[in-house]
C-alpha positions, -999 to 999 in steps of 0.1 A, spaced: -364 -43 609 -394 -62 595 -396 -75 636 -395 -42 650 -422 -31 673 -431 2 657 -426 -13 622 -451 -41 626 -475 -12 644 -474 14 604 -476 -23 588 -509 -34 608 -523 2 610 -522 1 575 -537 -34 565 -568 -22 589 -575 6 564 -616 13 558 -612 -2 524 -630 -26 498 -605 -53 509 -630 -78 494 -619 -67 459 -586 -85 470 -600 -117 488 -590 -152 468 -571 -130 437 -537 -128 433 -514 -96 432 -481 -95 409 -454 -67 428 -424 -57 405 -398 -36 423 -407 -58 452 -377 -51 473 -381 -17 469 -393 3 498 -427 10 487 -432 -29 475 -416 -44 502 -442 -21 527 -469 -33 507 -458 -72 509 -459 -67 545 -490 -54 547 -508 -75 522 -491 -106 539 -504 -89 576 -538 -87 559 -533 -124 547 -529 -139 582 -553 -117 601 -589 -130 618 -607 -129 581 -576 -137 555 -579 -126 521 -563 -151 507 -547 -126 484 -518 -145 465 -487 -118 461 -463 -126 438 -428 -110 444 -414 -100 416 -378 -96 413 -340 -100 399 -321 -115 424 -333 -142 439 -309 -142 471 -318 -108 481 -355 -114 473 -354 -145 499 -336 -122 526 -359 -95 522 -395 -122 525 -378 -152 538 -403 -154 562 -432 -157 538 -418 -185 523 -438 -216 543 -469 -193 531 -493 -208 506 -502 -172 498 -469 -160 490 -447 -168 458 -413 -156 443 -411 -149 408 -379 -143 391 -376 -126 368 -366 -91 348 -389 -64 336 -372 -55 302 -376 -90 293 -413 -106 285 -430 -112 319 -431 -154 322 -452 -157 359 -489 -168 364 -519 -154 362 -522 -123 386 -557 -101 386 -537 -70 397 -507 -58 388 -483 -32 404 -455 -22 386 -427 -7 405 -396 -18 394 -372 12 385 -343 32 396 -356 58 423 -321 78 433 -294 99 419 -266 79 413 -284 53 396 -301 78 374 -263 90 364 -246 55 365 -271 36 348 -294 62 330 -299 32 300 -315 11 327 -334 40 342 -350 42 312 -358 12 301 -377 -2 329 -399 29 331 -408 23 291 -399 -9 275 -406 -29 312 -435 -11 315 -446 -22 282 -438 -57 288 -457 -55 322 -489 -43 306 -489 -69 281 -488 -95 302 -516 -79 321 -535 -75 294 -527 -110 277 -534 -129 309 -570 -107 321 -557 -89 347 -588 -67 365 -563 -39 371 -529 -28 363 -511 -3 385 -484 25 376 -460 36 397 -451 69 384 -435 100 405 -436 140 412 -412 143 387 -434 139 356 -442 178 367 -409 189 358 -398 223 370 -423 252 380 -431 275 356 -437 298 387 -474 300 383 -486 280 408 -482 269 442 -493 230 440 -491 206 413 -525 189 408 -528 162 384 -529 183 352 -503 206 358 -469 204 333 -440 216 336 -404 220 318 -380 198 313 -350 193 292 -350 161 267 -315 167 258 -302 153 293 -288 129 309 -311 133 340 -342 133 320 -343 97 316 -359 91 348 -391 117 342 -393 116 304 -396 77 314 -423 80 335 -439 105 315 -440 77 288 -448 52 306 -478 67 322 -488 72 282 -482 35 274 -511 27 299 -536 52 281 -526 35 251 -537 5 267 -569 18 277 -578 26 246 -566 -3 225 -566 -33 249 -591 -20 276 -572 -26 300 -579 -12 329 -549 9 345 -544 35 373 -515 54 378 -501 68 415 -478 94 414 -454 90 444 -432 123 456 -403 121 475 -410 86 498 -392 79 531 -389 56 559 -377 21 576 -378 0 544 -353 25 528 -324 5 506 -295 13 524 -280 17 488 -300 52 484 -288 85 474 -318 104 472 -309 134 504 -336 125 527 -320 92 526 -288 103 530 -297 127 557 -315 103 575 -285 76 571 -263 106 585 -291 111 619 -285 74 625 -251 74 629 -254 101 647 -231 124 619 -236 159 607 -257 163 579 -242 169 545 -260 198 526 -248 199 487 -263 228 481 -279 257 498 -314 237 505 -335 259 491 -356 231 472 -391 227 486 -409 192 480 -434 177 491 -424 142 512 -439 111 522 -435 83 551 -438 51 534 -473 39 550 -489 64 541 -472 60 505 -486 29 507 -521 35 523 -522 60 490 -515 30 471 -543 10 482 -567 37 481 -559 41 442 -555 4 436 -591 -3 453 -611 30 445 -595 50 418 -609 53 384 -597 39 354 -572 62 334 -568 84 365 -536 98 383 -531 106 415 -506 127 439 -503 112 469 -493 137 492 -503 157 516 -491 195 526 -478 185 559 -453 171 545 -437 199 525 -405 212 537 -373 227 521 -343 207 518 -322 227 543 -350 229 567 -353 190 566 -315 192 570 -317 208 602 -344 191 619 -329 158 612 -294 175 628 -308 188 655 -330 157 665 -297 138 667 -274 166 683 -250 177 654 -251 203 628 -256 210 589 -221 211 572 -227 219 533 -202 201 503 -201 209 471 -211 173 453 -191 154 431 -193 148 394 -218 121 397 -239 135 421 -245 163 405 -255 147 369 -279 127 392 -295 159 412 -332 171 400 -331 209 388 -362 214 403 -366 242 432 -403 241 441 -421 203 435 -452 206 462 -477 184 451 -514 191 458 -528 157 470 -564 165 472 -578 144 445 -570 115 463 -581 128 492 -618 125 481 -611 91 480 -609 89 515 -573 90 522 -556 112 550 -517 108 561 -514 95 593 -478 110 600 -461 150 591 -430 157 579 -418 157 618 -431 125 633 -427 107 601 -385 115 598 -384 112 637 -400 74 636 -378 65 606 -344 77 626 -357 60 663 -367 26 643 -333 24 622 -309 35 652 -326 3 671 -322 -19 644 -289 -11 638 -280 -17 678 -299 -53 676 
């Protein structure tokens, strides 16, 4: 996938971003949840960026649990002074060099894994994040990044339309599913706490619903699944009646958000990134992901699992224009973005 054509095309688009790249050039990066989709974009284009006409020189350190999988995933970094594998787990104390950013990623991101393992779901979001910004803040680092998510909102109260970056919503402590957004709700206050106490500094993005090439082929979130189903060319399984209506995002412009918080937000500041384009109900998605590859929408009722996994929440747009004064602008809609994903993966798959 990392070889494919239009891949390599959303990976260099993005590393020629108008941005302060000089913040980045001879400093070192540390990426945990590297193999994720959104780390494993960035890696490439940080490592595009790296061996362009004027290199950065930008160390990134890949941060992860299994080191076979990790060597799969960025094995062709390896021979690359600028690239480095650290092993290593988030809920234990970060042991890795010097970094003068840090990005902190690692966490479960899909329904199953919120229901099957909602002890780890937890604790990378709080006590890894904790032993993330220690290290940062033991070790100097200029900047330490949060990777928080749409569902620190919780459901809408039905008074507005968008989520901007103050908004709060409801949601039930007493859950199993709550571990996920009650985690990221603390773990974005672990880094004001670190403001305050260590002056660190720390910004936080807050990611909706992310899509694209790099998927893990282990995800159940339903635009993964749906998009698994377009691939195969299979009718797509509804498990519900798709009224939910999020707000979505192809994974370079996930990433170009990234970048635009990591080089130019402000210190204690969160940030949607999202952009309305983007917004679609779950049965609409359904359809034009069935459509574009010939079947239809069949709808199941989901299994035990599934459903302790499921968000409750019906309406989760996010209002992305705070970042937006920053100078960021999604490059691909809801359409061309699940289109791409679907043509890249079907090719890959034949190779």
């Amino acid at each position: 996938m990392i070889d494919h054509p239009a891949y390599c095309e959303d990976v260099r688009r993005t590393a020629q971003l108008d941005l302060p790249w000089e913040k980045l050039q001879d400093s070192s990066i540390l990426i945990t949840g590297a193999a994720g989709m959104i780390g494993s974009f960035l890696i490439d284009t940080l490592m595009e960026k790296n061996s362009g006409p004027e290199p950065l020189h930008c160390r990134v350190m890949a941060m992860g649990r299994n080191p076979e999988r990790m060597k799969k995933r960025f094995g062709a970094y390896q021979v690359s002074s600028d690239f480095q594998f650290v092993a290593g787990d988030v809920n234990e104390p970060v042991r890795a060099p010097h970094a003068d950013f840090v990005f902190h990623a690692a966490s479960n991101t899909h329904p199953v894994a919120y229901a099957t393992d909602p002890i780890g779901t937890i604790t990378a979001n709080i006590i890894g994040t904790n032993n993330m910004l220690v290290y940062a803040a033991d070790t100097g680092a200029e900047r330490f990044m949060f990777a928080s998510s749409n569902e620190v909102y919780g459901e809408n109260r039905g008074d507005v339309e968008l989520f901007d970056e103050s908004y709060c919503g409801y949601i039930d402590c007493n859950t199993l599913r709550a571990g996920y957004p009650e985690g990221k709700r603390c773990g974005e206050a672990l880094c004001q706490a670190y403001i305050r106490q260590k002056g660190l500094d720390c910004v936080i993005a807050r990611f909706t619903r992310s899509y694209g090439p790099s998927v893990k082929p282990d995800d159940t979130k339903a635009i993964s699944q749906f998009i698994r189903k377009g691939v195969l060319g299979e009718d797509v399984v509804l498990k519900s009646a798709g009224k939910q209506y999020y707000s979505y995002s192809y994974v370079s412009d996930t990433v170009s958000g990234l970048l635009h918080i990591l080089l130019l937000g402000k210190c204690g500041e969160a940030y949607n990134v999202a952009d309305e384009h983007s917004d679609i109900t779950l049965r609409e998605l359904a359809e034009i992901i069935a459509s574009h590859a010939g079947r239809r929408v069949i709808f199941e009722v989901p299994d035990e699992i599934e459903s302790a996994g499921y968000s409750r929440a019906t309406k989760a747009r996010l209002d992305g224009s705070k970042l937006k004064k920053l100078g960021w602008q999604a490059y691909y809609d809801i359409r061309t973005g699940i289109f791409r994903t679907i043509d890249i993966l079907k090719e890959v798959e034949k190779s």
